[in-house]
C-alpha positions, 0 to 999 in steps of 0.5 A: 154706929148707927142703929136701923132695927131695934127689939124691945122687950116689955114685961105684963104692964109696964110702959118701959122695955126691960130690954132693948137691942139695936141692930145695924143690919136686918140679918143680926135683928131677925137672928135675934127676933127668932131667939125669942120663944117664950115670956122669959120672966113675966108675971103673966106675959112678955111683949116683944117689939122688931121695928124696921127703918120702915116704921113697920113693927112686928109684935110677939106676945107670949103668955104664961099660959101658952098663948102666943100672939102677935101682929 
């Protein structure tokens, strides 16, 4: 099966996903990109990635404080 759309999921400072979700079809990959509301079991924040077969990324960024950014 090939996979178009990916999430990752990369906790505080590390350089590697803790998590990574492939997705044949844009549909499943937003469903699953909605799913995320918060910084799960980060120290002090969780970075989430949804790149598209584009190259375009999209970027959540949950802090333990509250914050919330993205791009």
């Amino acid at each position: 099966m090939e996979y178009l759309y990916a999430i990752t999921a990369t906790y505080d400072n590390d350089s590697t996903p803790i998590w990574v979700g492939r997705y044949s079809d844009a549909l499943s990959a937003v469903n699953e990109w909605n799913k995320i509301v918060d910084w799960g079991f980060a120290d002090e924040f969780a970075t989430y990635n949804l790149s598209e077969p584009s190259g375009k990324m999209h970027t959540k960024i949950f802090y333990r404080n509250g914050n919330v950014g993205g791009k």
